[in-house]
SETORRO-526952 format. One record per residue: residue number from 1; y, x, z of N, C-alpha, C in turn. Coordinates in steps of 0.1 Angstrom, whole numbers, plus 5000, padded with zeros to 4 digits. Layout:
<sites>
  nugu  n.c2  n.c1  n.c3  ca.c2  ca.c1  ca.c3  c.c2  c.c1  c.c3
   NUM     Y     X     Z      Y      X      Z     Y     X     Z
...
</sites>
This chain:
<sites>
  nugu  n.c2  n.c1  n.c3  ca.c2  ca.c1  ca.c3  c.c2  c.c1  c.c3
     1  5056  4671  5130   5058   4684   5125  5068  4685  5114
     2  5077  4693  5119   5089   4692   5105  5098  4681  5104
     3  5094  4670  5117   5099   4660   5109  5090  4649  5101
     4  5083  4651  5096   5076   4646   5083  5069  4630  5093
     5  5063  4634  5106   5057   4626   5115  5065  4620  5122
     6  5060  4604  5121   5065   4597   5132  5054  4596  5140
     7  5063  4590  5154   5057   4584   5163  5059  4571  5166
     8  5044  4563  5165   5052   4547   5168  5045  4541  5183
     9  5046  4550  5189   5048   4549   5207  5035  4550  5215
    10  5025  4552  5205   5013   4557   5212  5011  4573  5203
    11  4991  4575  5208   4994   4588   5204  4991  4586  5187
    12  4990  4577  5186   4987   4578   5168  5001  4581  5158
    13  5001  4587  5149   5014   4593   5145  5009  4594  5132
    14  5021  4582  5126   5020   4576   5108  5033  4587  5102
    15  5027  4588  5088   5031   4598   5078  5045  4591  5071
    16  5052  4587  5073   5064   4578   5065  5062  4581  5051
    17  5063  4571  5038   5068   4571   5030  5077  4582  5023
    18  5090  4580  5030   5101   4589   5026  5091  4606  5029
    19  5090  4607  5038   5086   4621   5042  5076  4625  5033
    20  5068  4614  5032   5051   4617   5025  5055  4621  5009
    21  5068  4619  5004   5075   4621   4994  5081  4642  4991
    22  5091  4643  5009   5092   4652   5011  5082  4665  5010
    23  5069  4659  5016   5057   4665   5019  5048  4667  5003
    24  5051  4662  4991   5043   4662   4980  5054  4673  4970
    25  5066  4667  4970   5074   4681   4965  5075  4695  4969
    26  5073  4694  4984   5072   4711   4985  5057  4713  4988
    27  5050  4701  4980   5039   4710   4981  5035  4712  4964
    28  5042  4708  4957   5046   4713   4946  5049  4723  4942
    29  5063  4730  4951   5065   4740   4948  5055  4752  4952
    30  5050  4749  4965   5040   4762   4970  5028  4761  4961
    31  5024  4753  4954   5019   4753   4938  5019  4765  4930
    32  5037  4758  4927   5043   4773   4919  5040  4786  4922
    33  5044  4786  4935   5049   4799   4939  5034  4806  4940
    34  5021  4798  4941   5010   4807   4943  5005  4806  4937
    35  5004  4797  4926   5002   4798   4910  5006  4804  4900
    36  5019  4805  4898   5024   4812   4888  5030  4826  4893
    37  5037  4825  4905   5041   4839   4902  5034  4854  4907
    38  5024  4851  4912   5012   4861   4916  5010  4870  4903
    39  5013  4863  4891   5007   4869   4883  5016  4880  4877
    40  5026  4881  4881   5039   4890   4875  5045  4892  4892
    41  5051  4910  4893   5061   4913   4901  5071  4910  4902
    42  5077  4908  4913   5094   4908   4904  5099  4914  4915
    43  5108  4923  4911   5119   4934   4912  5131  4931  4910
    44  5144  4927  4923   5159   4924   4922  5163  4940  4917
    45  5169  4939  4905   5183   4949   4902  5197  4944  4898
    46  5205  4944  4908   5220   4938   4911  5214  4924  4906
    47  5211  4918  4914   5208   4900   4911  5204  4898  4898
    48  5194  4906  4891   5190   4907   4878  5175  4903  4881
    49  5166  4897  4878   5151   4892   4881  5146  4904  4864
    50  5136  4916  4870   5127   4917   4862  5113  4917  4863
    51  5108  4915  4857   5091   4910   4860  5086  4926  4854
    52  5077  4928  4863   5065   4937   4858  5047  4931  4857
    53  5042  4934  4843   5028   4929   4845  5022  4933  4857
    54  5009  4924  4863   5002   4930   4870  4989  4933  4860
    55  4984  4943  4864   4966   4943   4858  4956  4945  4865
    56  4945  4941  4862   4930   4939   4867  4933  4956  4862
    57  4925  4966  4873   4922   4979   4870  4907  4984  4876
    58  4907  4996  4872   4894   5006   4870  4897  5017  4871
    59  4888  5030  4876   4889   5039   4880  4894  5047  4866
    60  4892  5046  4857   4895   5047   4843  4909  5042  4837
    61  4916  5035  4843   4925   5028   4841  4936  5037  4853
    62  4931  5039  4866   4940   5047   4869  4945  5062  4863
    63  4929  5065  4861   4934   5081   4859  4945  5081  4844
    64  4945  5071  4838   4951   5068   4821  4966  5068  4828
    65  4968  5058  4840   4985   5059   4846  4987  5077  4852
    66  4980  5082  4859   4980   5095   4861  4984  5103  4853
    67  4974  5103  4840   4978   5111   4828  4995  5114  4825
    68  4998  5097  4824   5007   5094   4816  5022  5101  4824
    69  5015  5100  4841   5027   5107   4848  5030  5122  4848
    70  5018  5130  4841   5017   5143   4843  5013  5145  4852
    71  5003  5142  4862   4997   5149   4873  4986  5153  4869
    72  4983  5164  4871   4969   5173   4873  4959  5171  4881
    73  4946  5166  4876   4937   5167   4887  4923  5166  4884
    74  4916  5163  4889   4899   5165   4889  4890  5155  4897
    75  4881  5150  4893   4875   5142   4897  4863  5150  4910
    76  4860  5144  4925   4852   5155   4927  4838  5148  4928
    77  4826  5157  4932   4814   5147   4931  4814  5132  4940
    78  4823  5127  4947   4824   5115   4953  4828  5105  4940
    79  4834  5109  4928   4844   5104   4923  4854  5099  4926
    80  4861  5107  4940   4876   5104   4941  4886  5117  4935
    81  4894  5111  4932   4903   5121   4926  4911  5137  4934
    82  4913  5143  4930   4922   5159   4936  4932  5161  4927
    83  4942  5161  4931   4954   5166   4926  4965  5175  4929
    84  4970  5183  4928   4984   5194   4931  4995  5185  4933
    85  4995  5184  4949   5007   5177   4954  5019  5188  4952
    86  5022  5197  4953   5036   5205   4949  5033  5219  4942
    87  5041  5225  4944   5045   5241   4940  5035  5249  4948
    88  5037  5245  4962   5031   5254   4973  5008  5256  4973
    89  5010  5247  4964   4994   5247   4962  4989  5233  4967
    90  4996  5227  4974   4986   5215   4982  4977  5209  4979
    91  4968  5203  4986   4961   5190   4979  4963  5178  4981
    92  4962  5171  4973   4957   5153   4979  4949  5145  4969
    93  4950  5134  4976   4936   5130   4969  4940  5118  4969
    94  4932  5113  4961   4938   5100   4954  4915  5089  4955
    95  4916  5084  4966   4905   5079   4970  4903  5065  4966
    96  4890  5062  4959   4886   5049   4956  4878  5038  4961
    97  4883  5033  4968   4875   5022   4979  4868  5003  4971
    98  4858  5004  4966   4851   4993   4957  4845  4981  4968
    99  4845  4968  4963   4840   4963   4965  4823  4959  4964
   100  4814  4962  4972   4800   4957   4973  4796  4967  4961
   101  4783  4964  4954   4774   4968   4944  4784  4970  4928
   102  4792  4956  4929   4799   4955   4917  4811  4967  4909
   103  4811  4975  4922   4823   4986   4923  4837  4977  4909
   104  4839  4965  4916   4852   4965   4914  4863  4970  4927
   105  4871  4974  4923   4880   4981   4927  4886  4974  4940
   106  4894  4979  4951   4896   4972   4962  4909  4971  4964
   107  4910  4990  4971   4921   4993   4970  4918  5009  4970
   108  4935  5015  4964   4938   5030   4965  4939  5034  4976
   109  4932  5046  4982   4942   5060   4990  4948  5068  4990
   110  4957  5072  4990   4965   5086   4987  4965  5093  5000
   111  4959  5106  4997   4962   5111   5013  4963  5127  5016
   112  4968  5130  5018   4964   5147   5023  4958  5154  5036
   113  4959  5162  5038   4953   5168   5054  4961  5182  5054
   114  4961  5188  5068   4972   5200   5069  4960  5202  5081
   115  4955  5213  5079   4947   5224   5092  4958  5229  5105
   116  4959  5223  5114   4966   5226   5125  4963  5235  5131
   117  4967  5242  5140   4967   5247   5154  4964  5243  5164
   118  4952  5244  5168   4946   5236   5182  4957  5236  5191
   119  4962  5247  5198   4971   5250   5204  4981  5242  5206
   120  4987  5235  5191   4997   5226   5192  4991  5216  5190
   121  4978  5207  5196   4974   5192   5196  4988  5181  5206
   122  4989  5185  5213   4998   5175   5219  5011  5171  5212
   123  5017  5183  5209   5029   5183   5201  5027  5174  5187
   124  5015  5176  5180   5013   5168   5171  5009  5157  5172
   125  5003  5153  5182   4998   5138   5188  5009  5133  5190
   126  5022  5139  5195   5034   5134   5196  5039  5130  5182
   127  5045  5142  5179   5047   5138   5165  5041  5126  5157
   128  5026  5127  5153   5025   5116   5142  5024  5099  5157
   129  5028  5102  5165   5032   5088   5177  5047  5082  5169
   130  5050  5095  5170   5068   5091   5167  5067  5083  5153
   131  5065  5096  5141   5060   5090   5128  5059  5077  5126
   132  5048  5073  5130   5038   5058   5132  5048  5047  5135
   133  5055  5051  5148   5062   5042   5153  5074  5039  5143
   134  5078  5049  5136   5093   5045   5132  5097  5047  5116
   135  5078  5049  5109   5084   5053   5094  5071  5047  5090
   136  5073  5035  5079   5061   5024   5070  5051  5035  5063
   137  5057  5044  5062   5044   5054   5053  5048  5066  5056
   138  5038  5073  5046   5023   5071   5051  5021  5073  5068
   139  5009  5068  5073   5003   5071   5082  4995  5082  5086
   140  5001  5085  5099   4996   5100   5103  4986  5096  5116
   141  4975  5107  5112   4960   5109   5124  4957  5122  5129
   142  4959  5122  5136   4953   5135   5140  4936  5135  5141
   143  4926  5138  5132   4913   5135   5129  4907  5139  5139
   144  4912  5154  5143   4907   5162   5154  4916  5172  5162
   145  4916  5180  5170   4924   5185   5174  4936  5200  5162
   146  4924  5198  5154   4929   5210   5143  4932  5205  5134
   147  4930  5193  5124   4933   5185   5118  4944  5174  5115
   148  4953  5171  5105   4965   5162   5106  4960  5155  5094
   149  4958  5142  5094   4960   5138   5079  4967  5125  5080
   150  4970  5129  5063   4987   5117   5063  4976  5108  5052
   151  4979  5093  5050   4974   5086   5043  4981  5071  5042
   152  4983  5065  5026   4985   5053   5025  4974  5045  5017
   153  4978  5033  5018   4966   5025   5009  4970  5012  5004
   154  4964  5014  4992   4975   5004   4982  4964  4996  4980
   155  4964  4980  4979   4956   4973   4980  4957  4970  4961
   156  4950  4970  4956   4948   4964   4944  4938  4952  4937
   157  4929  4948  4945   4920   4939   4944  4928  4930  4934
   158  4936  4921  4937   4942   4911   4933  4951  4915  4915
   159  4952  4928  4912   4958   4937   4905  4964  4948  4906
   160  4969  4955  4899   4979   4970   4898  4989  4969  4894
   161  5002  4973  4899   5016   4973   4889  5018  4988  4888
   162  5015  4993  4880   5018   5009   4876  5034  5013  4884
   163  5042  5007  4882   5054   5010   4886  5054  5012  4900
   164  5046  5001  4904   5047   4998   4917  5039  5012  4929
   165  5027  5016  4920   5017   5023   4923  5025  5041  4923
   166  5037  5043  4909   5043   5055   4906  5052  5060  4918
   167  5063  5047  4915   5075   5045   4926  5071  5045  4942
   168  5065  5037  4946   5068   5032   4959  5052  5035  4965
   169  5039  5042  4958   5030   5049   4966  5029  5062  4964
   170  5025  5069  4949   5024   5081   4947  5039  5084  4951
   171  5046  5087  4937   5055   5096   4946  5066  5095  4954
   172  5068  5082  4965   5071   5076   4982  5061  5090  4987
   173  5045  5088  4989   5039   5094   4993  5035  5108  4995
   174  5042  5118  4981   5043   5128   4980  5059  5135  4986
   175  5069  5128  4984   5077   5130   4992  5075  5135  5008
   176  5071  5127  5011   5073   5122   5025  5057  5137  5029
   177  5051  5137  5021   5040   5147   5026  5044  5159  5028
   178  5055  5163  5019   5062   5175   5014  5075  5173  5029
   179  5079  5165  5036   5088   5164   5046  5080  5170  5060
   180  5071  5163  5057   5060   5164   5072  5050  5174  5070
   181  5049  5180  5062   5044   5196   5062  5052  5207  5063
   182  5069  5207  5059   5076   5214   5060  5078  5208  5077
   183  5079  5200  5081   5086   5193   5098  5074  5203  5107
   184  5063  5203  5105   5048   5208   5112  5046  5223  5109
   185  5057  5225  5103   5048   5242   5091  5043  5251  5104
   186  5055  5251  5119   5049   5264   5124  5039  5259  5131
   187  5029  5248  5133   5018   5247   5141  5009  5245  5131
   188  5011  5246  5118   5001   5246   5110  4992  5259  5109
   189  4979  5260  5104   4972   5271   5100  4976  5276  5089
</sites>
């Protein structure tokens, strides 16, 4: 495999020296790479390496990044979050998925829903097909025939990059809701 194996003419197959050499340095490096750099993001700007912390977070710890972004919202008796996705009134929700009894944290949801038009189930079963097929986020369901909901999910078990969570889920996510509610508006309710 790789190289690394010989064969010395039956089926038994010796590790060489030289290789067994090859084989301890890159397993060195995959050391590195899953030792140390797990612990920090890194983000290319024009061949510039910057690191972002990661953090251990809490339901508490998100709503503190929330704050800080200016978003409005409310916690509801589930303890998932509600917030004013635009101008037009919308909602979405910012959902908390825990691990076992311990409720540490798993991962995030972001998600909204849009009350359809039965009438136009196929057209929209079309649409979020297309969606699905051809765009990483969010992901679109038709729950029910009257029902559209769009949703992403950010895994954080392992930690949170705020930046990563601002940029590239919330507002990625709010964008793109604000696209596909304007794309749907006339079969919407």
């Amino acid at each position: 495999m790789f190289g690394a194996f010989q064969n010395n003419g039956s089926n038994n197959f010796n590790l060489g020296v030289f290789d067994l050499q090859k084989w301890m340095a890159l397993g060195g490096v995959w050391c590195f790479l899953l030792v140390i750099l797990p612990t920090q993001a890194n983000t290319l700007s024009e061949n510039q390496s910057q690191f972002s912390t990661v953090h251990q977070t809490s339901k508490a710890g998100v709503m503190r990044v929330l704050d800080e972004m200016g978003v409005d919202f409310e916690m509801d008796r589930d303890g998932d979050l509600i917030y004013r996705l635009n101008d037009k009134g919308w909602k979405g929700y910012v959902i908390f998925s825990v691990i076992g009894d311990s409720q540490l944290l798993w991962s995030l949801q972001v998600r909204t829903q849009f009350a359809t038009k039965a009438s136009y189930y196929d057209e929209l079963l079309d649409y979020a097909n297309h969606w699905n097929a051809n765009q990483k986020m969010p992901k679109i369901a038709m729950k029910n025939r009257s029902k559209m909901v769009l949703s992403v999910n950010y895994p954080i078990q392992f930690g949170f990059n705020r930046k990563e969570f601002e940029v590239n889920v919330f507002n990625m996510f709010n964008r793109m809701a604000e696209k596909i509610g304007d794309d749907i508006q006339t079969m919407r309710r």
